[in-house]
C-alpha positions as CSV (number, residue, x, y, z in Angstrom):
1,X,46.0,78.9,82.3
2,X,44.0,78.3,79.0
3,X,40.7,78.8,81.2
4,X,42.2,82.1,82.3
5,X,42.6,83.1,78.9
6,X,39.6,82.1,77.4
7,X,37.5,83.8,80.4
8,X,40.0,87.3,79.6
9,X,38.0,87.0,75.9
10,X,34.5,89.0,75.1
11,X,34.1,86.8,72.4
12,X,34.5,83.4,73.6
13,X,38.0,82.8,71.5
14,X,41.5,82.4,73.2
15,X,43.6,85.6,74.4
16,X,46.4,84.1,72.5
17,X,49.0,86.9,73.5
18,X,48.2,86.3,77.2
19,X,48.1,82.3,76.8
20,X,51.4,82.7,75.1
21,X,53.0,85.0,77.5
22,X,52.7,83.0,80.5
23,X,53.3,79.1,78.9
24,X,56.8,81.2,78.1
25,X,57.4,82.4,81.5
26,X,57.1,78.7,82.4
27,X,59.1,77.8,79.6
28,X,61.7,80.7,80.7
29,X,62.4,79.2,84.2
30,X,65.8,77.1,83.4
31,X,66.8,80.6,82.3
32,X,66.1,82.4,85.3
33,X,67.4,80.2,87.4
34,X,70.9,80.5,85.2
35,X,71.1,84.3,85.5
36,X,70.2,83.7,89.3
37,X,73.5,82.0,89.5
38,X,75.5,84.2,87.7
39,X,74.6,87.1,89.8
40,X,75.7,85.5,92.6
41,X,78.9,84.4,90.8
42,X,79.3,88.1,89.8
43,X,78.6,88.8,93.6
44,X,81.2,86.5,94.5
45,X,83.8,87.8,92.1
46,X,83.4,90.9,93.3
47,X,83.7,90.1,97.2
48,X,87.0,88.3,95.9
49,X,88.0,91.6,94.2
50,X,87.6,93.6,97.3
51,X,89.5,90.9,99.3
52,X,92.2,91.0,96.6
53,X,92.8,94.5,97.9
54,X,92.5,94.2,101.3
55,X,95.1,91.5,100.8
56,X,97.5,93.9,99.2
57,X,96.9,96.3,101.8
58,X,97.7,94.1,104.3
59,X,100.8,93.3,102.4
60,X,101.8,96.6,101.6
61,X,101.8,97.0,105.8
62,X,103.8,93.8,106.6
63,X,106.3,95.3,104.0
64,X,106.3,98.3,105.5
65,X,107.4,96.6,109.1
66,X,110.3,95.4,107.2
67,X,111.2,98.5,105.7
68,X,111.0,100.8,109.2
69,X,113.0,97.7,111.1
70,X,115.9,99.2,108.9
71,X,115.1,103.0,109.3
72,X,117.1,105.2,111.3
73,X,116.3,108.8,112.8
74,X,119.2,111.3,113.0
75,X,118.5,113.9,115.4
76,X,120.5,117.1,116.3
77,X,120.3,119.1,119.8
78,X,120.1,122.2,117.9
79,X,118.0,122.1,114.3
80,X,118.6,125.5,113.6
81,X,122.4,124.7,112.8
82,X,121.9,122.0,110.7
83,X,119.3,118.8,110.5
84,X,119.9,115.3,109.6
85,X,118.8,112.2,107.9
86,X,120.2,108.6,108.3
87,X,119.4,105.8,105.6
88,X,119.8,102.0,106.2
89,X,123.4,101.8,106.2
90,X,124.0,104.5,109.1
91,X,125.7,103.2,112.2
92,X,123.9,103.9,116.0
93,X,126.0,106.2,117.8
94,X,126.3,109.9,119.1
95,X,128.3,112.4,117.0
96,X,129.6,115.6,118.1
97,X,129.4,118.3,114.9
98,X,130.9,122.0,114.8
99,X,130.3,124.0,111.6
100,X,132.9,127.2,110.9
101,X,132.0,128.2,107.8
102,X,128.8,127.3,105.2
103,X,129.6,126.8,101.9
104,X,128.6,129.7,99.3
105,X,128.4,130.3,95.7
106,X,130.7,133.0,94.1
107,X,128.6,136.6,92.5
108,X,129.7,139.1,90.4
109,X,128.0,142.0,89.6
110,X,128.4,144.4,86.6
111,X,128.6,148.4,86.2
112,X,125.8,150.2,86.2
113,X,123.3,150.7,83.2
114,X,120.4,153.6,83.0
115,X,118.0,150.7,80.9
116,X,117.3,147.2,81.6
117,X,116.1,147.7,77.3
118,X,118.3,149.8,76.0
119,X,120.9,148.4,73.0
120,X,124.4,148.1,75.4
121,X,126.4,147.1,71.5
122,X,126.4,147.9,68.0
123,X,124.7,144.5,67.6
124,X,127.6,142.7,65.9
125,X,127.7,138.8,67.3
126,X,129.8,138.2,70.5
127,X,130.7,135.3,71.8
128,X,130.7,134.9,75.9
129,X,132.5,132.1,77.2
130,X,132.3,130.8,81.0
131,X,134.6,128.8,82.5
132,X,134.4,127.3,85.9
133,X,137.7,126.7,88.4
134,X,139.4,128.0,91.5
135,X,140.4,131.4,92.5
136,X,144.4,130.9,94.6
137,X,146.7,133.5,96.3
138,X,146.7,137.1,95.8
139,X,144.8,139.1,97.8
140,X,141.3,140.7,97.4
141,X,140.4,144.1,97.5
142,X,137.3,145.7,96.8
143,X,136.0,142.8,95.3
144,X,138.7,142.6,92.8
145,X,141.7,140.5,93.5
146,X,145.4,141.1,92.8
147,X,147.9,138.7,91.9
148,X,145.8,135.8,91.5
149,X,145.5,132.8,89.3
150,X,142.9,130.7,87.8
151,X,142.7,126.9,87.3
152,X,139.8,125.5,85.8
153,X,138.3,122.6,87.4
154,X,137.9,120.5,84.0
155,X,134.1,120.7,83.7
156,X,134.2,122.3,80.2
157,X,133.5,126.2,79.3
158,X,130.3,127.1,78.0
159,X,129.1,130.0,75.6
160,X,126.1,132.2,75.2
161,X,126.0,134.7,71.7
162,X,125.1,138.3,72.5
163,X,123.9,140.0,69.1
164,X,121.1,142.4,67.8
165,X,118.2,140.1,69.0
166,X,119.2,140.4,72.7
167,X,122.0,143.0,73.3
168,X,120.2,144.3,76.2
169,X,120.9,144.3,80.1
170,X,117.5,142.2,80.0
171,X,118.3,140.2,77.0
172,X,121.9,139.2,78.1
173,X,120.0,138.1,81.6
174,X,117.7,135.8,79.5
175,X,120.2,134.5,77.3
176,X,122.1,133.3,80.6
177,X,119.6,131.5,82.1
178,X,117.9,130.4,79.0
179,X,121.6,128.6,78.1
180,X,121.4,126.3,81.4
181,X,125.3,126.7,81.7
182,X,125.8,126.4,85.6
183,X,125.3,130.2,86.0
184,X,122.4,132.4,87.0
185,X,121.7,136.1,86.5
186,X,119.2,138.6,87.6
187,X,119.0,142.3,87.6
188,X,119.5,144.6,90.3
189,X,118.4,148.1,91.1
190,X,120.5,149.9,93.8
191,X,118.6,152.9,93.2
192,X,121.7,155.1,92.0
193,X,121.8,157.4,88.9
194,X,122.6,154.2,86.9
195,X,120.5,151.6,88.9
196,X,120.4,148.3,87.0
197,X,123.1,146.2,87.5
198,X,123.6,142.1,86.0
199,X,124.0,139.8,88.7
200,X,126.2,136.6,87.8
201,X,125.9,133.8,90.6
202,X,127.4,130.1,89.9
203,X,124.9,127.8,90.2
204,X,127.3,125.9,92.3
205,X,128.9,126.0,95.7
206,X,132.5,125.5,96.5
207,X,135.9,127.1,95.6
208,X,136.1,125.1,92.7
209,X,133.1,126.6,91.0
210,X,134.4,130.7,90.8
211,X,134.3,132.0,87.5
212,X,136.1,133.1,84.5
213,X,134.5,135.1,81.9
214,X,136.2,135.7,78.5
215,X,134.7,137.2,75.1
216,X,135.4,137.3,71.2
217,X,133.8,139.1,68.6
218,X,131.6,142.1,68.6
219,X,132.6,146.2,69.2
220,X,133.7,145.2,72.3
221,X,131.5,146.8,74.5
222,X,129.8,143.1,75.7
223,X,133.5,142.8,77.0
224,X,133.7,145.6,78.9
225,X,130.6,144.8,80.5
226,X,131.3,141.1,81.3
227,X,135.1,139.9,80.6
228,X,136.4,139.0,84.4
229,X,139.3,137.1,85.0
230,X,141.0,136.4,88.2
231,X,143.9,136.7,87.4
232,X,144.0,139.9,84.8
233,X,141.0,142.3,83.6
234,X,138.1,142.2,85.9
235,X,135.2,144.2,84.8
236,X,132.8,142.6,86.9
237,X,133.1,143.2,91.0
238,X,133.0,140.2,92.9
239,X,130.2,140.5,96.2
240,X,130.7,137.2,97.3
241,X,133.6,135.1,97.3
242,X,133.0,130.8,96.5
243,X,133.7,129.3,99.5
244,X,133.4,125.7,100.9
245,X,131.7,124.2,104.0
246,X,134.1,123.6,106.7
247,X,133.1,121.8,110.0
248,X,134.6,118.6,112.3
249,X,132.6,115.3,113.5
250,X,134.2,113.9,116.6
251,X,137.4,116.4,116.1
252,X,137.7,115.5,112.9
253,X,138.1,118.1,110.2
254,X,135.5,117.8,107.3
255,X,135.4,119.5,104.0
256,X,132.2,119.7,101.1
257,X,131.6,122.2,98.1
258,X,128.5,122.3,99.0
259,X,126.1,122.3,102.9
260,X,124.7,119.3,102.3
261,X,127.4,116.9,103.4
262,X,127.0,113.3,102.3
263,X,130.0,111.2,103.6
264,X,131.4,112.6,106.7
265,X,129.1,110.2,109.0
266,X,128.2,106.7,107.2
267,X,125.0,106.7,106.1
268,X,123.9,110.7,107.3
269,X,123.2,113.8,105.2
270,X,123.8,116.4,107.2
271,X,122.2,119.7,106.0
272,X,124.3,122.8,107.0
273,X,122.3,125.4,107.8
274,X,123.9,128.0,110.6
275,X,127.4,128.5,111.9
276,X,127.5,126.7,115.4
277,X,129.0,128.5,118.7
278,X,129.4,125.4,120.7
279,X,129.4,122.0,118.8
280,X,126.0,120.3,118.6
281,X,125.4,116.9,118.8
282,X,124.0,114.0,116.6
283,X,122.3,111.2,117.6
284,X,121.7,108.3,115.4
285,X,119.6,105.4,116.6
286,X,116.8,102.9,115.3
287,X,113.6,105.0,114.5
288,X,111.6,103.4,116.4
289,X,108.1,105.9,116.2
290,X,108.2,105.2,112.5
291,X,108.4,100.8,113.4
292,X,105.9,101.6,115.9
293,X,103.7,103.4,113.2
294,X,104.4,100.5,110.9
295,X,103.4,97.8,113.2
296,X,99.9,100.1,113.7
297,X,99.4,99.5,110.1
298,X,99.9,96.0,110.5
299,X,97.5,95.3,112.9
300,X,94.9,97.8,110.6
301,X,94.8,96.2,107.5
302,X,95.2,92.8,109.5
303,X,91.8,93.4,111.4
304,X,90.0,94.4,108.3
305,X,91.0,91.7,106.2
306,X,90.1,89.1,109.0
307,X,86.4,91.2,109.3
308,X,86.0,90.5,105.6
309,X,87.0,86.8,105.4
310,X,84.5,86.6,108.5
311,X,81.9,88.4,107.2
312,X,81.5,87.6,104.0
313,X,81.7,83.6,104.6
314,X,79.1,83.4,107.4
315,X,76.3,80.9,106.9
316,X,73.9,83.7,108.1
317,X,70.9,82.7,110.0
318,X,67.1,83.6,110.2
319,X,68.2,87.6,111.1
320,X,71.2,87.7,109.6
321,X,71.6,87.0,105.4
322,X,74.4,84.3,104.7
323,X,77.7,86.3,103.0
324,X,78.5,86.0,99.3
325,X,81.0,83.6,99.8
326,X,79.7,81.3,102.3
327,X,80.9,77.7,102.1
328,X,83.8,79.2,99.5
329,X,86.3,76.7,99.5
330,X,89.4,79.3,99.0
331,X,88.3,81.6,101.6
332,X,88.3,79.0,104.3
333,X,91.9,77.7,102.6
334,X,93.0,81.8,103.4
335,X,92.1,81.2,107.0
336,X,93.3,78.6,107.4
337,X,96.7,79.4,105.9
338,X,96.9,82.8,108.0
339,X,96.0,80.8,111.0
340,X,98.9,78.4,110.2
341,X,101.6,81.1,109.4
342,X,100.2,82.9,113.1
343,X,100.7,79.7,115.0
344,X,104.3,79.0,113.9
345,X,106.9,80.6,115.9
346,X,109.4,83.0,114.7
347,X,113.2,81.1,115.1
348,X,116.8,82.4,115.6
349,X,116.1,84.9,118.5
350,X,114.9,85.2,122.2
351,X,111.6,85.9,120.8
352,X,109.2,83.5,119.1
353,X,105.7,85.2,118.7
354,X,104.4,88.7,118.6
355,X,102.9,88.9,121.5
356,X,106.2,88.7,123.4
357,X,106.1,92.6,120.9
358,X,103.1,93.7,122.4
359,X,101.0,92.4,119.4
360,X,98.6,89.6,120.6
361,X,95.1,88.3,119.3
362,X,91.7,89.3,120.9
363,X,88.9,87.2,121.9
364,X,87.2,88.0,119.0
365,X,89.9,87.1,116.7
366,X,90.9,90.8,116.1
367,X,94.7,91.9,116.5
368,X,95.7,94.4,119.2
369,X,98.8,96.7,119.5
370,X,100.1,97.3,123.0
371,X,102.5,100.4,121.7
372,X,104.0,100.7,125.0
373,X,105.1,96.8,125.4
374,X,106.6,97.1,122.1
375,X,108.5,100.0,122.4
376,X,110.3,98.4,125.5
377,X,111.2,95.2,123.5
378,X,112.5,97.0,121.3
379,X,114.7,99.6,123.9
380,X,116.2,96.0,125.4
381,X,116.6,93.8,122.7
382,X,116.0,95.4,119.5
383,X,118.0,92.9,117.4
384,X,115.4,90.3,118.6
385,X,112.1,92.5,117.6
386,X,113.7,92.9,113.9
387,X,114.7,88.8,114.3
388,X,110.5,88.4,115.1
389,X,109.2,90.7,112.0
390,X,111.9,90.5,109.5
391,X,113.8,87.2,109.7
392,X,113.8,84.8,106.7
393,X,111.2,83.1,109.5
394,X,109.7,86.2,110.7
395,X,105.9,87.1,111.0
396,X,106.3,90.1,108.6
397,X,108.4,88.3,105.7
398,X,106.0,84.8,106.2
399,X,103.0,87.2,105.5
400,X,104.5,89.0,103.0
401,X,105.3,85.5,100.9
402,X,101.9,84.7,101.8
403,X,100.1,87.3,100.6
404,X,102.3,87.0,97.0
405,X,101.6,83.6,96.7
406,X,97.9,84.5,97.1
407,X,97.4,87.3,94.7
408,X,100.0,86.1,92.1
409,X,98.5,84.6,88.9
410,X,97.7,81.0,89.9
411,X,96.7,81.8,92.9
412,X,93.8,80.7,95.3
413,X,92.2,84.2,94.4
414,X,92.8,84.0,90.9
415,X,92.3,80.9,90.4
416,X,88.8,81.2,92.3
417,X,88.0,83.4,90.2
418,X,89.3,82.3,86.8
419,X,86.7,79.3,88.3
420,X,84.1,81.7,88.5
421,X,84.1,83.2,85.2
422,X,84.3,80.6,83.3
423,X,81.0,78.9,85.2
424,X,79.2,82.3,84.3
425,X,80.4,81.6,81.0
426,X,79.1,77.9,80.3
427,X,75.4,79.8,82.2
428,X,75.8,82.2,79.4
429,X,76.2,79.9,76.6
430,X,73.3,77.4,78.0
431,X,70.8,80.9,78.2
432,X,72.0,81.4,74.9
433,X,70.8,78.0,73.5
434,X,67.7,78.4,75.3
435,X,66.7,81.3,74.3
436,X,67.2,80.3,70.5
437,X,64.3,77.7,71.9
438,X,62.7,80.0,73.2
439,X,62.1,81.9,70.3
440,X,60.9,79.2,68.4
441,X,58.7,77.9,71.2
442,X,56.9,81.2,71.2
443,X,56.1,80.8,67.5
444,X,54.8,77.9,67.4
445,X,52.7,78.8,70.5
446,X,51.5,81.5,68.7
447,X,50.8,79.7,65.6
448,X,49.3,76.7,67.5
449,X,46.7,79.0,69.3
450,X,45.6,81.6,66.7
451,X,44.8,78.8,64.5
452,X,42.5,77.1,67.7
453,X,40.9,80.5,67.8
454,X,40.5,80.5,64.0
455,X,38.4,77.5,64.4
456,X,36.9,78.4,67.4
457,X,36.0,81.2,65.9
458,X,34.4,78.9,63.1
459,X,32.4,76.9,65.3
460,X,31.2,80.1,66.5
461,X,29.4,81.1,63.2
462,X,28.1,77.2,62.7
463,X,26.5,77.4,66.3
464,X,24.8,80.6,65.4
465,X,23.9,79.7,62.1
466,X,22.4,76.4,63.2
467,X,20.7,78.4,66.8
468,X,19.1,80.7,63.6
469,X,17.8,77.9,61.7
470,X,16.6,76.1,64.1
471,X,14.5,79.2,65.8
């Protein structure tokens, strides 16, 4: 190399910045063989990250095999009279459901006014109470009962102020709704001579939730607009009377406030929707499409986990590049503790292992879902299927554990990796210390060869001094 840089000079002297460079990229070897390994220890962390989540996927799926095991579907013959849901604690069975009356919120609407903007009082403070209960007796004419009486349900009154800053038909509408008290209004327009009328619906359903509306204060004029009370002065007209849902299951008379009933069948909502003519039925059963989804998923994010762990742990060949984590030692513990947990039977039931579910392994180590196979086992013995996946023992739960244990702090991932990272950090520390060295190699390189030229460049003169004399 010193001949090299010697022949690179017109002048006969050393290229000392040459020389220099390339006794340092000798020098620098140790530290390129250091960052060498640490990219393929960042490569490795990073094929264990992407396992990490294919690992979570996978058991995200076997949870969800344990969660649809325990689903139920709740399906009516006629959906436009009502529709259904069933949690975990709902009972198999067929239920027979007719519906007489929907529930229904009560609404009141006031006399006419010519202005939605136009000041109704004199502006003095009035205080408008609301009180919620149930309507009894008497009778109703008109919208505007006689001989009736109130009694509230106990849920407290509540109270709006009508003064200067919203004495309106708009601002008494805002103030309403603004107040959140279980009460709704809006403004109608029925087109007459005086069109805009305030609409007062409770924001609840059910008998119990009519109103009673009292007021204090003011020129009285926010009374005769709003006071309405059941049982005396009613200056509001009542268009719809509070009413609740009434309907049977098996016969059996059921009452709810409002059309979504909770606790008529044991673990159903039933959402009223239409008034039947003939009673509908209600069948409850196992949801099997949404276990049969769930298994799907299973076998999914099974198969691409086991194409990761395969690929990226080949050896590789002459075609083929050897993966990042060839020869890893936790990725072959991961196959071999997924092969282990796959080769254990399932106990306490008639079946042991999931292919007796229609989920069997492939030739090429891949996962396979025969939907049709499984749906049957689970038409004949579903108690068994759910014994398979979701036992303390089953395939689903042992996965699940498995998959925990992997991923939890301490685990063969982390702990792989915790590995990892501190390896690249000793490399980092050692390239660290050697390039302090190199540093002070490169000086005294530098300095070692300038001064060679120097008297190179001496013996330079002296030759042609001596070649003059001489001559």
């Amino acid at each position: 190399m010193a001949t090299s840089a010697v022949a690179s000079s017109s002048s006969g002297t050393l290229d000392v910045q040459s020389l220099v460079s390339q006794l340092m990229a000798v020098e620098r070897q140790p530290i390129d063989k250091l960052n060498t390994k640490i990219t393929s220890y960042q490569a490795k962390i990073s094929s264990l990250g992407t396992l990490s989540g294919l690992i979570s996927s996978f058991q995200a799926a076997a949870k969800g095999i344990n969660t649809n095991i325990q689903a139920f579907s709740a399906t009516p013959s006629d959906a436009s009279v009502f529709t259904a849901a069933a949690n975990t604690t709902a009972v198999p069975g067929t239920y027979t459901v007719s519906v007489s009356q929907l529930a229904q919120a009560q609404n009141l609407v006031a006399a006419g006014q010519t202005s939605t903007s136009t000041a109704i009082s004199n502006g003095v403070a009035t205080t408008v109470t609301f009180d919620f209960g149930t309507i009894s007796g008497g009778t109703l004419t008109g919208g505007v009962y006689s001989g009736a009486t109130f009694t509230t349900n106990g849920s407290g009154t509540k109270s709006i102020t009508v003064d200067a800053t919203n004495n309106t038909l708009q601002g008494i509408r805002d103030a309403i709704n603004t107040a959140n008290i279980g009460v709704t209004a809006t403004i109608v327009n029925d087109g007459s001579g005086t069109p805009y009328r305030l609409s007062l619906a409770s924001s609840s359903s059910g008998v119990s939730n009519s109103l009673k509306i009292t007021t204090s204060g003011g020129d009285g004029t926010i009374n005769n607009l709003l006071a309405y009370d059941p049982a005396g002065t009613q200056n509001l007209n009542q268009t719809v009377a509070a009413q609740n849902a009434n309907l049977t299951v098996n016969g059996i008379a059921v009452t709810s406030v409002t059309n979504s009933v909770t606790d008529a069948i044991q673990g159903v909502t039933l959402s009223l929707k239409n008034i039947t003519t003939a009673p509908t039925t209600l069948t409850v059963a196992h949801d099997t499409a949404a276990i049969n989804t769930a298994v799907s998923g299973f076998v999914d994010a099974y198969n691409a986990l086991a194409a990761q762990l395969k690929s990226r742990s080949a050896y590789g060949d002459a075609s083929t590049p050897a993966g990042t984590l060839a020869g890893d030692g936790a990725i072959r513990a991961i196959q071999d503790q997924l092969r282990g947990i796959f080769n254990s039977p399932t106990s306490g039931g008639t079946m042991t292992w999931l292919a007796q579910a229609g989920v069997s392994f492939q030739v090429d180590g891949t996962l396979k879902l025969d939907s049709t196979q499984l749906n049957t086992a689970m038409t004949n013995n579903f108690s068994d299927v759910a014994n398979l996946f979701s036992s303390s023992t089953g395939f689903a739960t042992r996965l699940d554990s498995w998959a925990s244990s992997t991923l939890t702090p301490g685990g063969l991932i982390d702990t792989r990796t915790t590995s990892l990272k501190t390896s690249i950090s000793g490399y980092n520390d050692q390239i660290n210390s050697l390039e302090v060295r190199m540093t002070t190699l490169q000086r005294l390189y530098s300095a070692q060869y300038s001064s060679l030229n120097v008297l190179l460049s001496s013996m330079d003169k002296t030759s042609a001094y001596l070649s003059k004399q001489l001559g």
